[in-house]
C-alpha positions in Angstrom: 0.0 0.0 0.0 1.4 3.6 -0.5 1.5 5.0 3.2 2.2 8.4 2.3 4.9 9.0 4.9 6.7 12.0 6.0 10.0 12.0 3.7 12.5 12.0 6.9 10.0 8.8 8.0 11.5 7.2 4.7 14.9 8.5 4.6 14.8 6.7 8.0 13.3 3.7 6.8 15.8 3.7 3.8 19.0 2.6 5.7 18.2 -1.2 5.3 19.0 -3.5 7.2 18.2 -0.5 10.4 21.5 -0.8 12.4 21.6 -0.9 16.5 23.4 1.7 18.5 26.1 1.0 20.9 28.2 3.7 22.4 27.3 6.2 20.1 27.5 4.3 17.3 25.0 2.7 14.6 26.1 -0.8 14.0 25.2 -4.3 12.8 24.7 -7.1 15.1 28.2 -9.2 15.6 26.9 -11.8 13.8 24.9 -10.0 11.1 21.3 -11.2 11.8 18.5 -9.1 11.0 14.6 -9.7 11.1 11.6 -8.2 9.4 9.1 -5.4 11.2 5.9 -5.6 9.4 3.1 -3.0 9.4 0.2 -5.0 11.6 -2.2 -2.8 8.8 -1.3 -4.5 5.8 1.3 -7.2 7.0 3.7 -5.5 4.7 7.1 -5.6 5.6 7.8 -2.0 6.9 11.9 -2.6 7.5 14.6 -5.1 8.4 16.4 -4.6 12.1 19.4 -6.2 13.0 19.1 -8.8 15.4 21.1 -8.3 18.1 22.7 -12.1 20.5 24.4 -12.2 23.6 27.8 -10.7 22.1 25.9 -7.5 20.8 24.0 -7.8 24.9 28.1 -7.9 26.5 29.1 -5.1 24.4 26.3 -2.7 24.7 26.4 -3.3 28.4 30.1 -2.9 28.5 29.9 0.8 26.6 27.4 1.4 29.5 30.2 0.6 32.1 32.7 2.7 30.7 30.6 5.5 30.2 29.0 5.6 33.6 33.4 5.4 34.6 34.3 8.3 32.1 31.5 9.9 30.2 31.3 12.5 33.1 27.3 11.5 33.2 26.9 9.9 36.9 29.1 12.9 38.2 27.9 15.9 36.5 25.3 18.3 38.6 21.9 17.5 38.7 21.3 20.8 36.8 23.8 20.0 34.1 22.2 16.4 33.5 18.6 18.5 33.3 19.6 21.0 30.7 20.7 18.0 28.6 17.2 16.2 29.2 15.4 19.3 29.0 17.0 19.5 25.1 16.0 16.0 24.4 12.4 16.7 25.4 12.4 19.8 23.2 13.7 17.8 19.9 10.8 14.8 20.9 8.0 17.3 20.7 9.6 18.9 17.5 10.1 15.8 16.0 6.4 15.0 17.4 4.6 13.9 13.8 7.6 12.1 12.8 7.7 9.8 15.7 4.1 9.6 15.6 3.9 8.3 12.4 6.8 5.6 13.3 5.1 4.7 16.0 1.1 4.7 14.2 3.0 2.8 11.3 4.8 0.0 13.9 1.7 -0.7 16.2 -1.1 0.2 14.4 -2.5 2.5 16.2 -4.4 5.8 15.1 -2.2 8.6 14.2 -4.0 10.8 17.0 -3.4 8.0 19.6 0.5 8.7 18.9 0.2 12.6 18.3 -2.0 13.4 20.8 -0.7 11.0 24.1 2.1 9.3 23.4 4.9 11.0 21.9 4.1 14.4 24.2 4.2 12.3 27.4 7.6 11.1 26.3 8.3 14.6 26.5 6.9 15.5 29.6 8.5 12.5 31.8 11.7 13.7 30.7 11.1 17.2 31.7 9.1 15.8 35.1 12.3 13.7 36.1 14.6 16.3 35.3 13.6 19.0 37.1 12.6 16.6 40.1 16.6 15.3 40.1 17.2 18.9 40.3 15.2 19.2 43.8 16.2 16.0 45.2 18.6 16.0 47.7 21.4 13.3 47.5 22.7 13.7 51.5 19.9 13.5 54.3 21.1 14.1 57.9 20.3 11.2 60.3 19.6 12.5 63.8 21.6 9.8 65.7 22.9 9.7 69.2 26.8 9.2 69.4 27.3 9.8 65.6 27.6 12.3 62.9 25.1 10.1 60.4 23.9 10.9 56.8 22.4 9.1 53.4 23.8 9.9 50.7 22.6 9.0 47.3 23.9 8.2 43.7 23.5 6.3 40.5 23.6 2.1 40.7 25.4 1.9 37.5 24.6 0.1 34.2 20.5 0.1 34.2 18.8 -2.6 31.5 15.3 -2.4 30.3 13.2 -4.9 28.2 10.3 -3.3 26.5 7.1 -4.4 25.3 5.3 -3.5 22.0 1.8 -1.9 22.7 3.6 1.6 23.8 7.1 1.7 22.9 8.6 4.8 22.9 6.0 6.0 25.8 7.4 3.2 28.1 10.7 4.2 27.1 9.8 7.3 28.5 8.5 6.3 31.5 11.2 3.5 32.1 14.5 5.3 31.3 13.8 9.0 32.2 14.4 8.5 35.7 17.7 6.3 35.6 19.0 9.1 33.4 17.6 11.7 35.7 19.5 10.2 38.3 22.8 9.7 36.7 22.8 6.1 35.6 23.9 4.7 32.0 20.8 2.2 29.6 20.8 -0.7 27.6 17.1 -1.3 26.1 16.0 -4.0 24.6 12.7 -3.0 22.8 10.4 -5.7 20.9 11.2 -7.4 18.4 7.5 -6.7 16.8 8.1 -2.5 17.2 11.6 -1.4 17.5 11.7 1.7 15.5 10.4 4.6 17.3 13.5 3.6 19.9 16.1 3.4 17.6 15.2 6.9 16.1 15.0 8.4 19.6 19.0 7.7 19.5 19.4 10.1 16.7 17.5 13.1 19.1 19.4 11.5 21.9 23.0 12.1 20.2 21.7 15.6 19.1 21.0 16.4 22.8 24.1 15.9 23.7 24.3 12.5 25.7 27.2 10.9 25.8 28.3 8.1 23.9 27.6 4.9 26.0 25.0 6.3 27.9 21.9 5.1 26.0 22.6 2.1 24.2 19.6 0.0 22.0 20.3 -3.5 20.7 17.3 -4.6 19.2 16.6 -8.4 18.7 14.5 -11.4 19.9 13.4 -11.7 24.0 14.1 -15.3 24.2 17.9 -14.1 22.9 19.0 -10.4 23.1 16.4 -10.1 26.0 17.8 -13.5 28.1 21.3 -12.5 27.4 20.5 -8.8 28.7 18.6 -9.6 31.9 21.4 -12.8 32.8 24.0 -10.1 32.6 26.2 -9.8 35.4 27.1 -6.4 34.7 24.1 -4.6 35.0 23.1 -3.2 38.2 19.2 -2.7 38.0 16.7 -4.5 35.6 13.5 -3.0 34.4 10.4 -5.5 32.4 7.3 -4.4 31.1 5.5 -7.4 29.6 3.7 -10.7 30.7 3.7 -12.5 34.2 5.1 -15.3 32.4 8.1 -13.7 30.9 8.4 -11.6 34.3 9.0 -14.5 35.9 12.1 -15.4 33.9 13.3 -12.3 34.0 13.2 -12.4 37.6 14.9 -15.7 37.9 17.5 -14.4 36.0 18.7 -11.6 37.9 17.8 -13.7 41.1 21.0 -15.9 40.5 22.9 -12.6 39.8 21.4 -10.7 43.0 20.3 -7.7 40.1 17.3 -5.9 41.7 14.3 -6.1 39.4 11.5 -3.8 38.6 8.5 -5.7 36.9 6.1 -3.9 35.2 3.4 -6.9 34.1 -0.3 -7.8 32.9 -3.7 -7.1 34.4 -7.4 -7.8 34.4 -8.7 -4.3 35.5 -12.1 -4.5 37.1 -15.0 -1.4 36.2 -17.4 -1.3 39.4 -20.8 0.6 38.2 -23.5 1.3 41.1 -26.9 2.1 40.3 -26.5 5.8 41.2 -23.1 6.1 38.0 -23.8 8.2 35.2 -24.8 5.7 33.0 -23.9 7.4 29.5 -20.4 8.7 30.6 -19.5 5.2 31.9 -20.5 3.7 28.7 -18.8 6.0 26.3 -15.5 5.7 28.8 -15.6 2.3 29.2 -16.4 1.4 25.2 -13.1 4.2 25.1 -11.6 2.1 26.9 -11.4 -1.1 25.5 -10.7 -0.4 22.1 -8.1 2.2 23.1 -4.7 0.7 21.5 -7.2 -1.8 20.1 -7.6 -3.2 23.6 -3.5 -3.7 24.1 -3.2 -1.4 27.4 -2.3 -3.4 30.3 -4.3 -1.4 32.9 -7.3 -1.3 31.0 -10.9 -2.3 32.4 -11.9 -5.3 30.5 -14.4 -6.8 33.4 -17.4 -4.5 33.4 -19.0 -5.2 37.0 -23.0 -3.5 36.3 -25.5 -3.5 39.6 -28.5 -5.0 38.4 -30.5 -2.1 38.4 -28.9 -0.7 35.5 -28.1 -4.0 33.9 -30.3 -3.1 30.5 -29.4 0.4 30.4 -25.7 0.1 30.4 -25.6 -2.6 28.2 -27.2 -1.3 25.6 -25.8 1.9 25.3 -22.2 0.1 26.0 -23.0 -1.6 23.0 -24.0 1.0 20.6 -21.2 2.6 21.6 -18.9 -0.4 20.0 -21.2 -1.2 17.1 -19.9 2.8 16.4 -16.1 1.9 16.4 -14.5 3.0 12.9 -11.6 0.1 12.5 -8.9 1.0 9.4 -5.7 1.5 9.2 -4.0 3.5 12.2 -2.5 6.4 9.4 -6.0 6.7 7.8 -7.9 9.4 8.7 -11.0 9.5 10.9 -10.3 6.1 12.5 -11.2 4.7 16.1 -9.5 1.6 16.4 -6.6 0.4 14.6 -5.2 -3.5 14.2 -3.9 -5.7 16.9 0.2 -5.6 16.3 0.6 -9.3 15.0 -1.2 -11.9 13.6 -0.4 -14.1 16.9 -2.0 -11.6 18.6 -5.0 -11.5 16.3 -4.9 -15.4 16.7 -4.4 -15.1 20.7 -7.9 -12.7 20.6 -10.0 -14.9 18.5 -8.7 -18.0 20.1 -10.1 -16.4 23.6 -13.4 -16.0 21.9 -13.6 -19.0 20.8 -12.6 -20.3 24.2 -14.9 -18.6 26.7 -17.9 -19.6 24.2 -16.7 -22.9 24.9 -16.7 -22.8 28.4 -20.6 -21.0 28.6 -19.8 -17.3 28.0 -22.8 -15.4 26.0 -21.6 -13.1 23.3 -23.7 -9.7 23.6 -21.7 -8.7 21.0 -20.1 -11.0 18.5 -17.2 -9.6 17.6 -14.4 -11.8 15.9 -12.0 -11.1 12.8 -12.5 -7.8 10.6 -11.7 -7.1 6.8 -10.6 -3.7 6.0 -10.8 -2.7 2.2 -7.3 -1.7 0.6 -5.7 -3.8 4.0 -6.7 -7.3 3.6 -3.8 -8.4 5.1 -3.7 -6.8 7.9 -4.4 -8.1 12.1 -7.8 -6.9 12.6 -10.4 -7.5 14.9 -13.7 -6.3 15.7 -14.7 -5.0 19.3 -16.8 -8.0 21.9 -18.6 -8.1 24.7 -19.5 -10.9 26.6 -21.6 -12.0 29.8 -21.4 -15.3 32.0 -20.1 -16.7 35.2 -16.8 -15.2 36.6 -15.4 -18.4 36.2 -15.0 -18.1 32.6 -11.5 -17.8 31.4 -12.1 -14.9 29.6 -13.6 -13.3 32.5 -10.5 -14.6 34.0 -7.3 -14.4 32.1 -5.7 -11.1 30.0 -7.3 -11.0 26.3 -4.8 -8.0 25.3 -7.7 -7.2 22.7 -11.0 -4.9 22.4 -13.2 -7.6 24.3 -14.6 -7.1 27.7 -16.4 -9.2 29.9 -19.2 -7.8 31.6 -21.2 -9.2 34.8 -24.4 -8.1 37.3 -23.7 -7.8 41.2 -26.3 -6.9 44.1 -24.3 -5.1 46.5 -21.6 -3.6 47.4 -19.6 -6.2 49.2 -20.3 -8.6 46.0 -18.9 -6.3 43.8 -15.4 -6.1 46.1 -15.3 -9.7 46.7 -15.6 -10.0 42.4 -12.7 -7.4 41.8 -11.2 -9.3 44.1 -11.1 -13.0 43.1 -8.6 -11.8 40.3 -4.4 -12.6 40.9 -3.8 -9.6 39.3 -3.4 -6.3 40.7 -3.2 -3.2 38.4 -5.9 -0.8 38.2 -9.4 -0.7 38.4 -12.4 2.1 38.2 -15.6 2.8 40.4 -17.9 4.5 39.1 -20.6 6.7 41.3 -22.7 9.7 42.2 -21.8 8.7 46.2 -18.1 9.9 46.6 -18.2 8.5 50.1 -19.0 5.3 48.3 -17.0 5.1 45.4 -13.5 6.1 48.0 -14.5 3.2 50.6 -14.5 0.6 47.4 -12.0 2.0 45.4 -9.7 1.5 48.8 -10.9 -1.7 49.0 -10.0 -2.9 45.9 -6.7 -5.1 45.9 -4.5 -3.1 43.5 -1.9 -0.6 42.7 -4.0 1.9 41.1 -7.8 3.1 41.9 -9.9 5.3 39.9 -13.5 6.9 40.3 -15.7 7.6 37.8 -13.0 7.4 35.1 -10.3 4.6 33.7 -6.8 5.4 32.6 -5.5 8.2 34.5 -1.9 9.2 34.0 -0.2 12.1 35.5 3.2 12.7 36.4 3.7 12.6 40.2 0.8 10.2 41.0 2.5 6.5 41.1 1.5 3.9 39.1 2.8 0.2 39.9 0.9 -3.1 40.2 0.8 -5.8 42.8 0.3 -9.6 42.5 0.7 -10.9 39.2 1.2 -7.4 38.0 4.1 -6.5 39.1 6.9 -5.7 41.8 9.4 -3.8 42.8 8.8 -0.4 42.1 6.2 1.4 39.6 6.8 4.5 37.4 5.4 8.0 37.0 6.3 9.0 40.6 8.6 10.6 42.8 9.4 7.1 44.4 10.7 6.2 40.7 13.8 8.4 40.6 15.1 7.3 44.1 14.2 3.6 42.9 17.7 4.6 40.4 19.3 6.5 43.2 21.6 3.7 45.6 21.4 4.9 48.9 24.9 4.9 51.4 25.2 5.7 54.9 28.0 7.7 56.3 29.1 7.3 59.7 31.6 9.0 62.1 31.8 8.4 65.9 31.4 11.5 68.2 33.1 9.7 70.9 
């Protein structure tokens, strides 16, 4: 298909096979492996990456040594580290429809989704950990009998990150702001299905002005490049953002090498609607929700918990409201929903379907594969909603598609104990007139984040982590996030 790209999008694209970057240098994997990125609109090959093993992992990791020993980057002043951030913002938001159309083109979501959200909050998490390093202070008096006592706080070292493919270079962002911000040195491995907004972020990164060594990117496949990086003994943190599954290994991995892990993982988020909720906002938020990304957001509600009461109402309009959903291309115009990013995704969504229909589930809408004209290759799939015991897998287990799960409750304390039956622990929304209501459940809702009366709330200072099978060690977006990259040391001296 002709995409009609911006023309520094295809003098980008042009440098076939696209190299990785290692100490400030673009560069082929050691052993000169590459593998295709398709569009997930057309299934068109969009580029070939090089695929980066275990020796491309050791070197990337060693650049990140020696430059967090002799860049100057762990030592320079807090300010001086900002101004260079502070640059690198700047160039994301003028390179904003450039790195929105990478990013639309990779994934496959509507241009908007990347213009309007996406690229700017990579901006603004720089800029928010920037100026926060600036007003953090590295010594803290210890009041101490006997002793003269303080903490005194600096960069770990070498930081890794492993990436997942729904939001790349907005969980790049989020991930690798605050270990900069703080003085440390990054190796990222991004996915293998949506590397390319990361690798062009080096090219701002060099014009910023940070260091060689400092940011490195090896691109290449998790059970691979991503193994190799998180089994390194040389880094000294490790960052995930994927699946419980993969989490897990990850975890074991740096286990063995005594790495502290940050896991950022799946969810099941749980919508809680009382009688007294505006039911048309809750609808059109919720049907927002779900088909936002094309269903691929981690935190997103896909169990709809309705009190009877409203049962009808909400259903129907919920449903309207996805019988709406425009589905094309994500750099078409006038789109709502774009493809899923692969067609083992697509498969993974329609095998659910098929799945919690098998096990009793009642489709109140069908949903299922989609066929967009000029795209018929691409991973599409239509919007569903489904109703049934809570015991149904798909009530159950994380889609990563635009299909919720929707279920009646009586009273409050059912409602709670629904939420809660769930192992994971993410983020969830209630949804209600009664304020005094909606804070006493949303408090007792086992998870990292609660909302009232809306879904997907992200602002810079509030944290946002996950518990249970969603996560550990830390979240992102918060103050708590810069000191997670800042080691703390006591210094002692005896008075006596």
């Amino acid at each position: 298909m002709k995409r009609n790209l911006l023309p520094e999008v295809e003098k980008f694209l042009a440098a076939q096979p696209l190299p990785m970057f290692v100490n400030g240098q673009w560069c082929a994997a050691a052993a000169g492996a590459t593998f295709e990125v398709r569009d997930p609109g057309d299934g068109g090959v969009i580029a070939r990456v090089a695929a980066g093993d275990a020796p491309d992992i050791d070197r990337a990791v060693k650049a990140a040594q020696d430059a967090f020993r002799r860049s100057g980057w762990a030592t320079l002043p807090a300010n001086d580290r900002a101004v260079i951030l502070h640059r690198l913002a700047d160039l994301v938001d003028k390179h904003r429809d450039l790195l929105a159309q990478i990013e639309s083109l990779d994934v496959g979501k509507p241009l908007p989704q990347a213009t309007g959200f996406d690229i700017p909050n990579v901006a603004q998490t720089l800029r928010y950990y920037a100026d926060l390093s600036v007003h953090t202070r590295r010594r803290e008096p210890i009041a101490v009998s006997g002793f003269e006592a303080r903490t005194v706080r600096g960069p770990y070292g070498v930081c890794a990150f492993v990436f997942p493919w729904n939001f790349p270079l907005l969980l790049v962002g989020w991930g690798i702001a605050p270990a900069l911000a703080a003085g440390n040195t990054v190796v990222i491995k991004p996915a293998e299905d949506t590397p390319l907004s990361t690798l062009y972020f080096c090219h701002l990164a060099q014009a910023a002005g940070v260091p060689a060594g400092v940011l490195n990117v090896v691109p290449g496949l998790g059970e691979t490049a991503g193994a190799a990086l998180a089994a390194h003994p040389g880094i000294h943190r490790m960052s995930f953002t994927g699946s419980p599954e993969v989490g897990r290994q990850i975890a074991e991995a740096c286990g063995r090498n005594l790495v502290p892990v940050k896991l950022e993982l799946g969810g099941k988020g749980a919508a809680v609607l009382f009688e007294d909720s505006d039911v048309d906002a809750a609808a059109k938020a919720l049907a927002g929700a779900i088909t936002l990304n094309t269903g691929q957001v981690c935190c997103t509600a896909t169990r709809w918990l309705v009190q009877q009461k409203i049962w009808d109402a909400f259903v129907d309009r919920a449903t309207a409201n996805l019988k709406t959903v425009r589905i094309g291309h994500g750099l078409e115009p006038n789109i709502d929903m774009g493809p899923v990013v692969s067609d083992k995704q697509r498969q993974r969504v329609l095998g659910y379907l098929q799945r919690g229909q098998q096990e009793g589930a009642r489709l109140l809408l069908a949903g299922g594969p989609a066929t967009v004209q000029g795209h018929e290759g691409g991973y599409y799939v239509k919007p569903a909603l489904l109703t049934g015991s809570p015991d149904n897998v798909c009530a159950r287990e994380e889609i990563f598609g635009p299909v919720a799960y929707v279920m009646p409750f009586r009273d409050e304390a059912e409602a709670v104990e629904l939420v809660n039956r769930s192992r994971y622990g993410l983020a969830n929304s209630v949804w209600s007139r009664d304020l005094e209501r909606a804070n006493r459940v949303a408090e007792a809702l086992v998870a990292g984040n609660s909302w009232i009366n809306a879904h997907n709330l992200f602002a810079h200072g509030i944290p946002y982590a996950g518990c249970n099978l969603s996560g550990l060690g830390g979240g992102v977006l918060g103050p708590d996030t810069l000191l997670d990259y800042l080691r703390p040391q006591s210094v002692v001296r005896p008075l006596a």
